[in-house]
N, CA, C and O of each residue as an XYZ file, in Angstrom:
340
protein
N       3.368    369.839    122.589
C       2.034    369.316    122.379
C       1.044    370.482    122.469
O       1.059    371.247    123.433
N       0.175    370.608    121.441
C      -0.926    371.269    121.851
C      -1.857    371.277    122.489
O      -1.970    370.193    123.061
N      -2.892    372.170    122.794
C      -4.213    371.812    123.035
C      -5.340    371.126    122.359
O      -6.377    370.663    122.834
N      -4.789    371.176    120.839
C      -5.807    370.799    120.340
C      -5.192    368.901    120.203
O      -6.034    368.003    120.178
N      -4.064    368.669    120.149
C      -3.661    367.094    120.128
C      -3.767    366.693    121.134
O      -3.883    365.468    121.163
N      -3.795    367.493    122.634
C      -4.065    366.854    123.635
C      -5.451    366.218    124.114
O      -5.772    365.371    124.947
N      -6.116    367.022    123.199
C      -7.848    366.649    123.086
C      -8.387    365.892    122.632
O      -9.610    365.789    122.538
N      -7.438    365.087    122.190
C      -7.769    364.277    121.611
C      -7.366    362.270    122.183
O      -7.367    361.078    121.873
N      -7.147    363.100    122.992
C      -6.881    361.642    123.777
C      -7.581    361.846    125.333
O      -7.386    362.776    126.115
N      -8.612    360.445    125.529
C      -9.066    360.241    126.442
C      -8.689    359.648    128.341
O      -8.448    358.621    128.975
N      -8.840    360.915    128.508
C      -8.209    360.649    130.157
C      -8.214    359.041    130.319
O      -8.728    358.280    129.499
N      -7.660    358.704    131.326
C      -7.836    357.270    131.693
C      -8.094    357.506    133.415
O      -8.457    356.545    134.093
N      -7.946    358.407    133.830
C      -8.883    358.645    135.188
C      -8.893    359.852    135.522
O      -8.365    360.807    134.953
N      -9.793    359.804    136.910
C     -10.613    360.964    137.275
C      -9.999    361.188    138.838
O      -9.304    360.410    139.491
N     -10.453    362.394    139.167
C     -10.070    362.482    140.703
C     -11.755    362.267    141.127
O     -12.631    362.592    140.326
N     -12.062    361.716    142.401
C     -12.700    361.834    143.130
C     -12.661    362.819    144.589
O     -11.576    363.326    144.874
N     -13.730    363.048    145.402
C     -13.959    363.403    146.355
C     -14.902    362.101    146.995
O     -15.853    361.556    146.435
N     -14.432    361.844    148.096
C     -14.992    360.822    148.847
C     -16.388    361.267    149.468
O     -16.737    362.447    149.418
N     -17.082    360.397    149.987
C     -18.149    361.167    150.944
C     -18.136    360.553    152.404
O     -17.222    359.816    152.773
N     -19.209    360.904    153.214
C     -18.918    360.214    154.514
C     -20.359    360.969    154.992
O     -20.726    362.144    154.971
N     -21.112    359.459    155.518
C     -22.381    360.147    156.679
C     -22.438    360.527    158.116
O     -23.393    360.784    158.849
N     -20.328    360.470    158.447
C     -20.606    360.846    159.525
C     -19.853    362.460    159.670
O     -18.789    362.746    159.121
N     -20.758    363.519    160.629
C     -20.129    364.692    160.622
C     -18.758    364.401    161.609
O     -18.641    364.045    162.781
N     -17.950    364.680    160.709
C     -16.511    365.738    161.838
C     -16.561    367.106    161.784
O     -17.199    367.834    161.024
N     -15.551    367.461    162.993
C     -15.418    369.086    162.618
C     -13.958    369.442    161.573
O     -13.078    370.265    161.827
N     -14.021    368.843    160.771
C     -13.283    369.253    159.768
C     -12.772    370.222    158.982
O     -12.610    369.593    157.936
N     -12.544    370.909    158.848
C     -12.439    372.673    158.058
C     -12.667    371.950    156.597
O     -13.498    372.415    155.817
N     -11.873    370.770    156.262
C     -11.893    370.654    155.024
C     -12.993    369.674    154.462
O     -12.767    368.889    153.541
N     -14.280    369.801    155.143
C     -15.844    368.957    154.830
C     -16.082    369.874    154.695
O     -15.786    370.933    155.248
N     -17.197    369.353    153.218
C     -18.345    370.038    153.105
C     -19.459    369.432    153.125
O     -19.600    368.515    152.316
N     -20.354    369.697    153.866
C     -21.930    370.024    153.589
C     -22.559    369.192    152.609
O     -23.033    370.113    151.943
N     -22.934    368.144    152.001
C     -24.089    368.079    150.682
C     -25.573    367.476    151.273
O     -25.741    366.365    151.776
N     -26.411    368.342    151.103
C     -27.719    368.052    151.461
C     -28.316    366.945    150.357
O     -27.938    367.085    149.194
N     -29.328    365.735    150.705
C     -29.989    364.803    149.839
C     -31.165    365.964    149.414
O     -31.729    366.795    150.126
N     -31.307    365.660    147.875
C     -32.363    365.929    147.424
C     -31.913    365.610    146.177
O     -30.793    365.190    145.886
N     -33.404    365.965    145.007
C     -33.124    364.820    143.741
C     -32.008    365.074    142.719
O     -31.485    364.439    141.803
N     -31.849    366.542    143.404
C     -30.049    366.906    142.012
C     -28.798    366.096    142.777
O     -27.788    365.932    142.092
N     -28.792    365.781    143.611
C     -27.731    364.983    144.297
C     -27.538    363.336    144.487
O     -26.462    362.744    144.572
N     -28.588    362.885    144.520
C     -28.848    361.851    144.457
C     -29.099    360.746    145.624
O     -29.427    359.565    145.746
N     -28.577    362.380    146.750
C     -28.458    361.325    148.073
C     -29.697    361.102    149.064
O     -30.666    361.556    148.455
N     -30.006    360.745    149.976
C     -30.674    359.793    150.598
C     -30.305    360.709    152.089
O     -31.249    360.833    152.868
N     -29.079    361.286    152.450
C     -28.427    360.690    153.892
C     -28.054    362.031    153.354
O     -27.760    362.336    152.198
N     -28.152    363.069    154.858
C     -27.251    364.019    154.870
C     -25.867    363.786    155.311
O     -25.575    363.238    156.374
N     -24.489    364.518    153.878
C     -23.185    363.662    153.265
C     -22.301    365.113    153.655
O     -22.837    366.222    153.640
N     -20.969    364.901    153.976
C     -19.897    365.346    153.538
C     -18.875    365.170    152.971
O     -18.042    364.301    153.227
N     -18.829    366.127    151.987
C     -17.232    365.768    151.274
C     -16.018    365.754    151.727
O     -15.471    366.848    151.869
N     -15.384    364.702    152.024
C     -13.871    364.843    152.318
C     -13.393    365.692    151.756
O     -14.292    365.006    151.271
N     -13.008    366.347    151.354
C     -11.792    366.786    150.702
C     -10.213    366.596    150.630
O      -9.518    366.306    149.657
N      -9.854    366.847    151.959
C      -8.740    365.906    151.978
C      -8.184    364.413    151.756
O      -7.061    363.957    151.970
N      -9.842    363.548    151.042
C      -9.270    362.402    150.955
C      -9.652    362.352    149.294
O     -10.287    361.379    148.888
N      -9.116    363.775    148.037
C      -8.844    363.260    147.092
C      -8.232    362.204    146.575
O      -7.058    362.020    146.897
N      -8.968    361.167    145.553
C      -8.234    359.704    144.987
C      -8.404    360.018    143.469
O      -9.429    360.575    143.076
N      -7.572    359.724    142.759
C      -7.538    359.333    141.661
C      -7.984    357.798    141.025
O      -7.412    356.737    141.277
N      -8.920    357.949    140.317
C      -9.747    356.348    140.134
C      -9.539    356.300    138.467
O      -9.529    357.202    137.629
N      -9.389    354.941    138.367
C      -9.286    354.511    136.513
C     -11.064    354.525    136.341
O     -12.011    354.086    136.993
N     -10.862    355.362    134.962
C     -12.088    355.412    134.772
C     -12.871    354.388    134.546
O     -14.078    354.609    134.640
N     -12.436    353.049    134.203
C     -13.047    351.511    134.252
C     -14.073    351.454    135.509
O     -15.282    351.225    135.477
N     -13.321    351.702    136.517
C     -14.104    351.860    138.019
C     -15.153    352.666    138.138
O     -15.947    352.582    139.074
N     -15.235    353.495    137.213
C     -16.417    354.655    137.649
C     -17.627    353.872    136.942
O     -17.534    353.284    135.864
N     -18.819    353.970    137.764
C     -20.153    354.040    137.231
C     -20.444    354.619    136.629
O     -19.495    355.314    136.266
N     -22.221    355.139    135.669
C     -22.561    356.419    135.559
C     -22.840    357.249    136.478
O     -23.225    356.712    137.517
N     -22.771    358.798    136.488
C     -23.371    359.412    137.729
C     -24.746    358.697    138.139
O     -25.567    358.044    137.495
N     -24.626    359.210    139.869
C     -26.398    359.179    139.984
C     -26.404    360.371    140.619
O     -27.099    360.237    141.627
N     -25.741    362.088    140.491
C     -26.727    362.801    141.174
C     -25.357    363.807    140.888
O     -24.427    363.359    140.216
N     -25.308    365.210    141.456
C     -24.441    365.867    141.333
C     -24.665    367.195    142.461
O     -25.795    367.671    142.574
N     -23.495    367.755    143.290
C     -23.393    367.982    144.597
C     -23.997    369.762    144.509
O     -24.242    370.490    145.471
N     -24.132    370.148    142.820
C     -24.653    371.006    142.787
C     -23.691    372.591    142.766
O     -22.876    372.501    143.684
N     -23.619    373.226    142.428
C     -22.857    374.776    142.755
C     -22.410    375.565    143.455
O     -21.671    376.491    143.120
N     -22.919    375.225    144.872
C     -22.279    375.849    146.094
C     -21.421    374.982    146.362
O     -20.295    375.428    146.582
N     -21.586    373.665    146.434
C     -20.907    372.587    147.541
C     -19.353    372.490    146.490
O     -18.223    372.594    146.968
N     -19.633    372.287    145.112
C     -18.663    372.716    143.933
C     -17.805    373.538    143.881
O     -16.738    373.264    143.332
N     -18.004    374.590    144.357
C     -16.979    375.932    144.506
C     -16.735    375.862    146.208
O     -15.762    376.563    146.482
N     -17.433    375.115    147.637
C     -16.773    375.297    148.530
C     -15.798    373.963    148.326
O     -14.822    374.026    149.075
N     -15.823    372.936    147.607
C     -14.516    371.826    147.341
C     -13.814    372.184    146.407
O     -12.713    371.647    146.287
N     -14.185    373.083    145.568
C     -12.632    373.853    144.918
C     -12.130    374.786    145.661
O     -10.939    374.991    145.898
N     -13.042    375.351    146.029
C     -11.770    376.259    147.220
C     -10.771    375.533    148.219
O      -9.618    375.872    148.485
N     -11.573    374.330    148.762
C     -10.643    373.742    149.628
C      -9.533    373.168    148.671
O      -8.520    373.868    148.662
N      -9.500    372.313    148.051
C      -8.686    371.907    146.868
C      -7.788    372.992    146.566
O      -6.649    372.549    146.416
N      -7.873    374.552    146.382
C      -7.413    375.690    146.128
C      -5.893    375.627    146.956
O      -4.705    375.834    146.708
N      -6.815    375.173    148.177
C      -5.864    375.854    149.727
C      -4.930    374.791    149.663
O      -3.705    374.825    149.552
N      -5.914    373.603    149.773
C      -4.589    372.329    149.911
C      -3.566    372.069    149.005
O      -2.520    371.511    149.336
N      -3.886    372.550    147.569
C      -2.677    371.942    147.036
C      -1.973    373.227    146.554
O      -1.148    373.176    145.641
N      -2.334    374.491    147.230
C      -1.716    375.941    147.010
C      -1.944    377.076    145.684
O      -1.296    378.116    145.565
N      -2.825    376.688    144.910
C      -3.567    376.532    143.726
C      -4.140    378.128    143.680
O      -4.671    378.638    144.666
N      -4.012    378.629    142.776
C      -4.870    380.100    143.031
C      -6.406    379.221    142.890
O      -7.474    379.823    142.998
């Protein structure tokens, strides 16, 4: 299969990152501050360790996005956990 036939067919789900308003000392939380690129309300952390895979039926539209730092510190964790360069 190629890349280009594989592109042509639409995922049927997504991974998520969970959130949570309460702090642990977690190594594998991150940080997301509320403000209007995020969408949140409540200072949030990302699980990381509680990646889910969701059918995309389930997903809403976005309402906000965690932004570029918080993005590259949950791919790094993601990196570590599943051994990933």
């Amino acid at each position: 299969m190629t890349a280009d036939s594989f592109l042509r067919f639409r995922p049927t789900s997504v991974f998520i990152v969970t959130l949570t308003t309460t702090r642990r000392p977690f190594p594998s939380h991150v940080e997301v501050e509320p403000d209007e690129a995020s969408g949140l309300t409540t200072l949030s952390w990302a699980q990381v360790e509680q990646l889910r895979a969701v059918a995309i039926e389930r997903c809403s539209s976005p309402t906000g996005n965690v932004g570029p730092a918080s993005t590259h510190q949950i791919l790094d964790i993601l990196a570590m956990i599943t051994g990933m360069p």
